[in-house]
C-alpha positions in Angstrom: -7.5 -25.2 -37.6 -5.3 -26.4 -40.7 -5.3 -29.7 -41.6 -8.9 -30.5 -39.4 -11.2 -33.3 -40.4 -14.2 -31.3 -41.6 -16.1 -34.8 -41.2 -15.1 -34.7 -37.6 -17.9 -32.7 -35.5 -18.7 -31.6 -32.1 -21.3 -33.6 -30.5 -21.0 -32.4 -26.7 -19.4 -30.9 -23.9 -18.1 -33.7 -21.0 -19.2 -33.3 -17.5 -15.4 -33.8 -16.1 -15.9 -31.7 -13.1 -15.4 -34.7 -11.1 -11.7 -34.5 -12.1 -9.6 -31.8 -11.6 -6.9 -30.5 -13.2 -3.4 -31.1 -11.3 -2.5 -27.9 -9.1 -6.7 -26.8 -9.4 -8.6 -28.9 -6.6 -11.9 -27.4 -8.3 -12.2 -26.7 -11.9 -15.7 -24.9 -12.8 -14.8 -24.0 -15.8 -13.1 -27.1 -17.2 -13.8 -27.4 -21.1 -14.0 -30.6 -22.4 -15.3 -31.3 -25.7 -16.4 -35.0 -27.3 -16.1 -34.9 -31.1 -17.0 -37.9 -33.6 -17.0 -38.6 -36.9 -20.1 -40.4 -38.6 -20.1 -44.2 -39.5 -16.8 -44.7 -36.4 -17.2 -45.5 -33.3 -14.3 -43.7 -32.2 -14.7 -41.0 -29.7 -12.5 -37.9 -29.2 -12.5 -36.3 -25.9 -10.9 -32.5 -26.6 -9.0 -30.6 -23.6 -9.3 -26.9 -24.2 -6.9 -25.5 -21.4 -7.1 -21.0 -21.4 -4.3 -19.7 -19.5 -4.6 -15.8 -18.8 -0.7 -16.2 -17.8 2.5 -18.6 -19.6 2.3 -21.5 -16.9 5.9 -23.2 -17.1 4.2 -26.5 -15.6 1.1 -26.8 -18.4 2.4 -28.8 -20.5 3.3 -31.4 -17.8 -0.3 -30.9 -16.0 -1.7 -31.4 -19.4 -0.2 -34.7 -19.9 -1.2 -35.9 -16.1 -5.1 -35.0 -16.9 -5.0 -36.4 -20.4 -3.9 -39.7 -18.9 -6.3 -39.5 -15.6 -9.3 -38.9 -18.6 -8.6 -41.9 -20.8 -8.2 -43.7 -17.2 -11.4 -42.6 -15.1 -14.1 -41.4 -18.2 -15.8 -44.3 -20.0 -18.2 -44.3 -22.7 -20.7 -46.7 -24.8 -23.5 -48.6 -23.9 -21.8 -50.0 -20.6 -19.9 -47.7 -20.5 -16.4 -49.2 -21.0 -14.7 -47.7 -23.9 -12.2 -45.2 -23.7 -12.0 -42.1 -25.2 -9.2 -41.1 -27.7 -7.5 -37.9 -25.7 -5.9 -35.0 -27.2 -5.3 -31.2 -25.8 -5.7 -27.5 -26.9 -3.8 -24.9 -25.4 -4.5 -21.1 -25.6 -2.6 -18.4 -24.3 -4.9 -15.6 -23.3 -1.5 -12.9 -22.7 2.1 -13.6 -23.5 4.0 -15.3 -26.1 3.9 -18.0 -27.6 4.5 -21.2 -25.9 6.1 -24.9 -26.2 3.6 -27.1 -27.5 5.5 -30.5 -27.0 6.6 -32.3 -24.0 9.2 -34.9 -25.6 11.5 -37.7 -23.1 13.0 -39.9 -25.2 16.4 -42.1 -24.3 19.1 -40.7 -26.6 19.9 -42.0 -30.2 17.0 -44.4 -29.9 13.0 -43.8 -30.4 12.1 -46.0 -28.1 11.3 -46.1 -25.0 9.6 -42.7 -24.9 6.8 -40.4 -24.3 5.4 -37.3 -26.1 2.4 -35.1 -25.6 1.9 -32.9 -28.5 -0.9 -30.2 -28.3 -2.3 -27.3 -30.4 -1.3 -23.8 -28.8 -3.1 -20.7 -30.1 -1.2 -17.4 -28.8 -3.9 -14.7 -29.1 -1.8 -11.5 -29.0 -0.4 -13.1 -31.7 -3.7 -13.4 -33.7 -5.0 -10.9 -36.2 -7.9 -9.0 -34.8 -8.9 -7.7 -38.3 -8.4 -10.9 -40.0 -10.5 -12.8 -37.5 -13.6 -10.0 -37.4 -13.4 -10.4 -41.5 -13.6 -13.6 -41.3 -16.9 -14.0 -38.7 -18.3 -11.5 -41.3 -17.4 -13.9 -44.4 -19.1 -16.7 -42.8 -15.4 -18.7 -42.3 -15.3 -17.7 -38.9 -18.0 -18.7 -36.0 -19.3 -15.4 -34.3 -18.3 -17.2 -31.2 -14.6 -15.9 -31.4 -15.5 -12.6 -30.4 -15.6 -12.1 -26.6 -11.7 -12.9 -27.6 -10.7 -10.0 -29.9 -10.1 -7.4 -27.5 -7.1 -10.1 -26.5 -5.8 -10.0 -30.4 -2.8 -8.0 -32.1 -4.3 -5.0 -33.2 -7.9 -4.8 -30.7 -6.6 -1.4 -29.3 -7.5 0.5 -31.6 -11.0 2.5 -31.6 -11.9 1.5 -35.4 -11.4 -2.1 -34.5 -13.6 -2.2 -31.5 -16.3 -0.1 -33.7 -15.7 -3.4 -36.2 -16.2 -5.2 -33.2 -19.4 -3.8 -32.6 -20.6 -4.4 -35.7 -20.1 -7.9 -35.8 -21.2 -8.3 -32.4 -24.6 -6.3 -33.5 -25.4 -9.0 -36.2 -25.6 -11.7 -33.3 -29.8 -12.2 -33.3 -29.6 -13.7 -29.6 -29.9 -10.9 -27.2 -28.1 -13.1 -24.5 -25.5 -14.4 -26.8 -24.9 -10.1 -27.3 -24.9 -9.7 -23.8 -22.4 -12.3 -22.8 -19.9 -11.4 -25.6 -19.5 -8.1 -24.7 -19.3 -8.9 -21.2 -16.4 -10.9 -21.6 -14.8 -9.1 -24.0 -14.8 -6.3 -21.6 -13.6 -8.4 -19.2 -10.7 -10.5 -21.2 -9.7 -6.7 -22.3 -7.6 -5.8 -18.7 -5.5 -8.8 -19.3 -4.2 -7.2 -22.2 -4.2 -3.5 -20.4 -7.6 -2.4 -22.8 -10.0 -3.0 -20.4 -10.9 1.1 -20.2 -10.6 1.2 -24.0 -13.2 -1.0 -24.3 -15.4 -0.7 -21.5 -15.5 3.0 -22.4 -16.3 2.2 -26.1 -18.8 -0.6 -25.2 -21.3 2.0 -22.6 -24.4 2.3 -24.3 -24.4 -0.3 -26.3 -24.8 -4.0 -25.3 -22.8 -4.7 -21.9 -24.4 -3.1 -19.4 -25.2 -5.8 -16.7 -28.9 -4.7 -16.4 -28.8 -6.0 -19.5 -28.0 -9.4 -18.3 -30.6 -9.2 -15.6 -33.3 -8.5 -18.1 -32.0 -10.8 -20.4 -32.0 -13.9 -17.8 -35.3 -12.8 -16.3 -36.9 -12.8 -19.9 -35.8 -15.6 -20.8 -36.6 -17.2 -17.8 -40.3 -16.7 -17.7 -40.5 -17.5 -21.6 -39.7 -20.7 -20.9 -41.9 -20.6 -17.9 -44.9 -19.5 -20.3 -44.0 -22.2 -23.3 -46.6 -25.2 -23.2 -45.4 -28.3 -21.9 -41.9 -27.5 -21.2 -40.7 -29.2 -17.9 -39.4 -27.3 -14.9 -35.9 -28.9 -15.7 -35.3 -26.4 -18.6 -35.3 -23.8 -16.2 -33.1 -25.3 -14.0 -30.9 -25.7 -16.7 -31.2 -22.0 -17.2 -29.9 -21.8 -13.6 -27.4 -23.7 -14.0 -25.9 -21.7 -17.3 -26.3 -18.6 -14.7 -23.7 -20.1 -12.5 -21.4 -21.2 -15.0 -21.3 -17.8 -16.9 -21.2 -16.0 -13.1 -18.4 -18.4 -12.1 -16.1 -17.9 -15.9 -16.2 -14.5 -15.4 -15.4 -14.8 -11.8 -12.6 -16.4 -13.0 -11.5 -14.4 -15.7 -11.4 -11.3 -13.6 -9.2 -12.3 -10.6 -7.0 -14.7 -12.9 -6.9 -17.4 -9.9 -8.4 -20.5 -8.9 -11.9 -19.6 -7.6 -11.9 -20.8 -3.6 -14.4 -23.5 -2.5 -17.0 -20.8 -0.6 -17.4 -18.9 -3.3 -18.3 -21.9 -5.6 -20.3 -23.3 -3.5 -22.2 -19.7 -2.8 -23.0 -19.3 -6.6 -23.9 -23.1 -7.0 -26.3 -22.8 -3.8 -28.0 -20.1 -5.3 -31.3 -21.1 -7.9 -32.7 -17.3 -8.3 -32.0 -15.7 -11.9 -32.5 -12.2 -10.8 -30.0 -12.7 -7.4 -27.9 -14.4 -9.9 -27.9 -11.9 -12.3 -27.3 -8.9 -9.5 -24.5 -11.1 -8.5 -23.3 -10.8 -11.6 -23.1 -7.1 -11.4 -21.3 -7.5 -8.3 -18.3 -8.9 -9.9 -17.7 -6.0 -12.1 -17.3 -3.8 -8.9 -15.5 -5.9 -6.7 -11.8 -5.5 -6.7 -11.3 -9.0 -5.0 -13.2 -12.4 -4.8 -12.9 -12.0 -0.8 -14.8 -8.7 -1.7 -17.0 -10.5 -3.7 -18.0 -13.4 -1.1 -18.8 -10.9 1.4 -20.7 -8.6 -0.7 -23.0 -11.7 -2.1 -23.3 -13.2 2.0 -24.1 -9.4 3.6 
């Protein structure tokens, strides 16, 4: 991002599931980030907010959950300090969209209010210039279950690009996951045959989730001294990658059974059959039955 503090770092995701976003009574994948900067004591809590479609309300949503999260999150040794609140904005499809909410009185600055956030437009974003830079180094490899969304991602010698960039990523998983969603992000931008076609035989399969989950599973399992919790944690990464893509595919809230379903459920292997399931499914009703019968 232009302009960004490079002494300014990430140093967590916040648990904020406790706190919904206006209009989405239960927000799995809510994306919070923390970032700091050494020697301050000053905490920024990030809002990264993905729409797959232009939501004429966002903005005003946006400024409701910034203002509930300085409100209702402390942090410190108490905790009582509030965190310093600011928003990201990216539009999976569409054009670009307003990134200020102003209400001023006229001919006067103040009183007022204005929210301000960063909006990214992906199908306005350089495929090529993006996969060039991930292969420079300027670019974190993470940007690329995204590129099948970008200007330019439907063409055959940029998803073979694709591949190769995706190919250099040394955790199998990580591989796995990006192709997945990549596949997946692809029908919002009518590629999804394009790529899923392009991607068989190479990384995406789901099996290849299963095996990678089960592996990595009983690795852990096998390492000396490392406490049942990591595997839990493990299970708990299944869920949230299960429900994002859950999400991602029907473009729509996820409904309270189904969350609760996938949250219920502690088995890697179910979870990663389950995960198959959503690629087949042409609705999450479909899916809730097919995961109960």
């Amino acid at each position: 991002m232009p302009g960004f503090d490079p002494a300014l770092r990430f140093a967590e995701w916040l648990d904020t599931r406790t706190l919904p976003l206006p209009g989405e009574p239960d927000r799995t994948c809510d994306t919070v980030a923390a970032l700091v900067r050494d020697g301050e004591p000053t905490i920024w809590a990030l809002v990264i907010e993905f729409q797959a479609e232009p939501d004429p309300e966002m903005l005003d949503r946006l400024l409701e959950y910034l203002a509930r999260l300085r409100r209702g999150f402390r942090h410190g040794p108490q905790p009582r300090d509030k965190y310093e609140v600011i928003a990201a904005l990216v539009n999976l499809t569409g054009p670009p969209q307003p990134d200020t909410l102003a209400m001023v009185l006229p001919g006067i600055e103040s009183p007022g209010l204005r929210l301000k956030v960063a909006v990214r437009t992906l199908r306005e974003e350089d495929a090529s210039a993006i996969l060039t830079a991930i292969a420079e180094g300027r670019t974190a490899a993470c940007l690329l279950p995204w590129i099948s969304l970008m200007k330019g991602a439907d063409r055959p010698d940029m998803i073979d690009v694709w591949k190769q960039r995706a190919g250099e990523v040394p955790d199998g998983l990580l591989r796995t996951q990006y192709g997945a969603l990549a596949v997946v992000f692809a029908e919002l931008a009518d590629r999804h045959g394009q790529w899923k076609q392009a991607l068989e035989g190479w990384n995406v399969r789901e099996s290849t989730v299963v095996a990678e989950w089960t592996a990595e599973a009983k690795a852990e399992g096998r390492a000396e001294g490392r406490a049942e919790g990591e595997l839990l944690g493990k299970v708990k990464y299944a869920h949230q990658a299960l429900l994002c893509a859950l999400q991602n595919l029907f473009t729509t809230p996820l409904p309270h059974e189904v969350v609760a379903a996938v949250e219920a459920q502690t088995d890697l292997d179910q979870l990663a059959r389950w995960f198959e399931e959503a690629f087949r499914v042409s609705s999450l009703g479909e899916f809730l039955a097919r995961i109960r019968g």
